[in-house]
C-alpha positions in Angstrom: 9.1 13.9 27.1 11.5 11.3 28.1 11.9 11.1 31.9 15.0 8.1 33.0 16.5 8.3 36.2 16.0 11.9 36.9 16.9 12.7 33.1 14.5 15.1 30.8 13.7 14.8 27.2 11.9 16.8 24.6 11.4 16.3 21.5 11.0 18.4 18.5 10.8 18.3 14.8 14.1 18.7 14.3 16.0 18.8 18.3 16.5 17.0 21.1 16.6 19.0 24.4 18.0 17.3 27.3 20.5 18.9 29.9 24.2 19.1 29.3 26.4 16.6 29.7 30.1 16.9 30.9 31.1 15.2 27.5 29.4 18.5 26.0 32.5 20.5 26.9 34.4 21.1 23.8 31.4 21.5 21.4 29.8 23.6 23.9 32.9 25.7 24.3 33.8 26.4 20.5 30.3 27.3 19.5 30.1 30.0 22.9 33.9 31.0 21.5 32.7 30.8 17.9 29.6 32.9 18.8 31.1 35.2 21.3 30.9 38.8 19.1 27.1 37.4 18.0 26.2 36.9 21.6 27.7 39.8 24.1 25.7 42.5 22.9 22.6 40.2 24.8 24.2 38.6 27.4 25.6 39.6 30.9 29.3 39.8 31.1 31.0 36.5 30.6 33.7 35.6 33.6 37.0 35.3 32.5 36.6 31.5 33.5 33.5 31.6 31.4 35.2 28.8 28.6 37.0 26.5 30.7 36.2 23.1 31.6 36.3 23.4 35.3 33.1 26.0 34.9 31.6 24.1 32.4 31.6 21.0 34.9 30.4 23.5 37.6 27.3 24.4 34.8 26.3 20.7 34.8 26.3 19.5 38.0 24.1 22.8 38.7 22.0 21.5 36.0 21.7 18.4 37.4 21.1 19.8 41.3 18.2 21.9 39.8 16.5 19.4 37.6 15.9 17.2 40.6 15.1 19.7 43.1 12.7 21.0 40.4 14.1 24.9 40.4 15.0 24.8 37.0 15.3 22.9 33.7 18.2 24.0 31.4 18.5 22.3 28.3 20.7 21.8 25.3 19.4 22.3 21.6 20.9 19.2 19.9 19.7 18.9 16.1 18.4 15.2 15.8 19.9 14.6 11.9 23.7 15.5 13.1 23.7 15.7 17.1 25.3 19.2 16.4 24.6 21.7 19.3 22.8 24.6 18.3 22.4 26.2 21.6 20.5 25.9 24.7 17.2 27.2 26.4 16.4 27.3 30.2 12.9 27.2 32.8 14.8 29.1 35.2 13.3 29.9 38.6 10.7 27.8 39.2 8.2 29.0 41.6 5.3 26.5 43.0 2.6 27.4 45.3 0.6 30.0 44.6 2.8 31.2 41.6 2.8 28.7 39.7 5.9 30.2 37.0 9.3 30.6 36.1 11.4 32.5 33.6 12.7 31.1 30.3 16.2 32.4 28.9 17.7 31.1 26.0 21.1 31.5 23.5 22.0 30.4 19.9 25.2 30.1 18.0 25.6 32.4 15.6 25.8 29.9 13.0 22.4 28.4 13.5 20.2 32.1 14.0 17.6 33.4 12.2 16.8 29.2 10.9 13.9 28.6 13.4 15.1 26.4 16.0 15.3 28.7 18.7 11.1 29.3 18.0 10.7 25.8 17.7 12.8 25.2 21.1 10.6 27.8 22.9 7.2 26.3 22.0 8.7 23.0 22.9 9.1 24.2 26.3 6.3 26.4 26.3 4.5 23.5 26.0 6.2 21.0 28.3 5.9 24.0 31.6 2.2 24.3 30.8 1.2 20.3 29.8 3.9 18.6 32.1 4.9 21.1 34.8 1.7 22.6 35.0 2.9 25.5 35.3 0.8 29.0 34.9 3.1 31.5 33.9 6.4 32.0 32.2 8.3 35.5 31.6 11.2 36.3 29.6 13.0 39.7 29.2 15.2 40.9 26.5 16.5 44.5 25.8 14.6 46.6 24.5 16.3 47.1 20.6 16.5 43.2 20.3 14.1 42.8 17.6 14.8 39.3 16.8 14.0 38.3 20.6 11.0 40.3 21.0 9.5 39.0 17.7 10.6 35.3 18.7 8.6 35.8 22.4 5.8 37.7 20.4 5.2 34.7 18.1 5.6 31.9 20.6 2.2 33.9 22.6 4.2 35.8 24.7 3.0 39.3 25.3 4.3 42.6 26.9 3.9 43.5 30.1 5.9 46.5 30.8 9.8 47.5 31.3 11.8 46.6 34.4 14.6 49.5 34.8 18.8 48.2 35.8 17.3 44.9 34.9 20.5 43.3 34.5 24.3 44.0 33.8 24.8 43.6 30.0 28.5 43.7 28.9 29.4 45.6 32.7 26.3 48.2 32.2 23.2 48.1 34.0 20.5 47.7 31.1 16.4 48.0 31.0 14.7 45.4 29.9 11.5 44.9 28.5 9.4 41.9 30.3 6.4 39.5 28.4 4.8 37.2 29.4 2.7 33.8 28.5 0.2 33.0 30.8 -1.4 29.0 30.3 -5.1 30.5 30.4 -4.0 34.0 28.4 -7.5 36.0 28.5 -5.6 38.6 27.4 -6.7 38.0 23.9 -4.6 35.4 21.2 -1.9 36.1 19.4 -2.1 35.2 15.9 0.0 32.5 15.0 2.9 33.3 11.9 
């Protein structure tokens, strides 16, 4: 981890993460545009400013509020070889004192799915929340017939903890989710690695 005037960095095999960047705009737009019909069935409604600049520039400067008040770190997926965006993956929610946690949510293009860098990402941050943040617990929640999510948060030593009912709105419907969990001294019993 890099860490430059308030700025984050992780590294990974194959990604940078680091927050967005107003200069992210256009790639960040046409891969959400390019990705739309991959992504809606998982994601809460988008706003019908949801593409345009001036909500993109409102997404960074949030980003850059939360990084140095410590709420929350959202991050792009940039692949190192190309500096293409793949996506992006946030520590949303920070909670100190007692707790100790916060809640990781992430997104891919549809281009790039199913090739491992959103399981790389997630261990990368896995790893910077427990190491770094020190940090105790992270959740993540997903609905319940997305397979590809729960296996990715089932490999990364996540486990499940239950279902929370009218989780959220997906796509204007109010949707259960199920919840895991990775906890930075799991006694719960190891997952085995894949």
């Amino acid at each position: 981890m890099l860490r430059r005037r308030g700025k984050v960095r992780i590294d990974t095999e194959r990604m940078i993460l680091r927050p967005p960047v107003h200069t992210d705009f256009r790639t960040w737009a046409a891969l959400r545009s390019k990705s739309e019909d991959f992504l809606k069935p998982w994601e809460p409604s988008w706003s019908t400013d949801h593409l345009t600049r001036k909500a993109f520039v409102n997404r960074v400067y949030w980003a850059n509020r939360s990084i140095a008040q410590g709420t929350a770190l959202p991050l792009f997926m940039e692949r190192r070889s190309d500096k293409v965006l793949l996506g992006a993956i946030t520590l949303d929610n920070i909670r100190r004192g007692p707790a100790q946690a916060g809640t990781i949510g992430y997104w891919i293009g549809a281009p790039f799915a199913r090739e491992g860098y959103m399981r790389e990402a997630l261990f990368a941050l896995v790893h910077h929340a427990f190491e770094v943040l020190d940090l105790s617990r992270l959740e993540s929640a997903c609905l319940p017939e997305n397979a590809a999510s729960r296996g990715l948060l089932e490999k990364c030593g996540y486990k499940y903890e239950g279902v929370a009912q009218s989780y959220l709105q997906i796509n204007g419907r109010w949707r259960n989710h199920v919840l895991y969990a990775n906890l930075r001294g799991d006694r719960r019993g190891r997952v085995p690695s894949a």
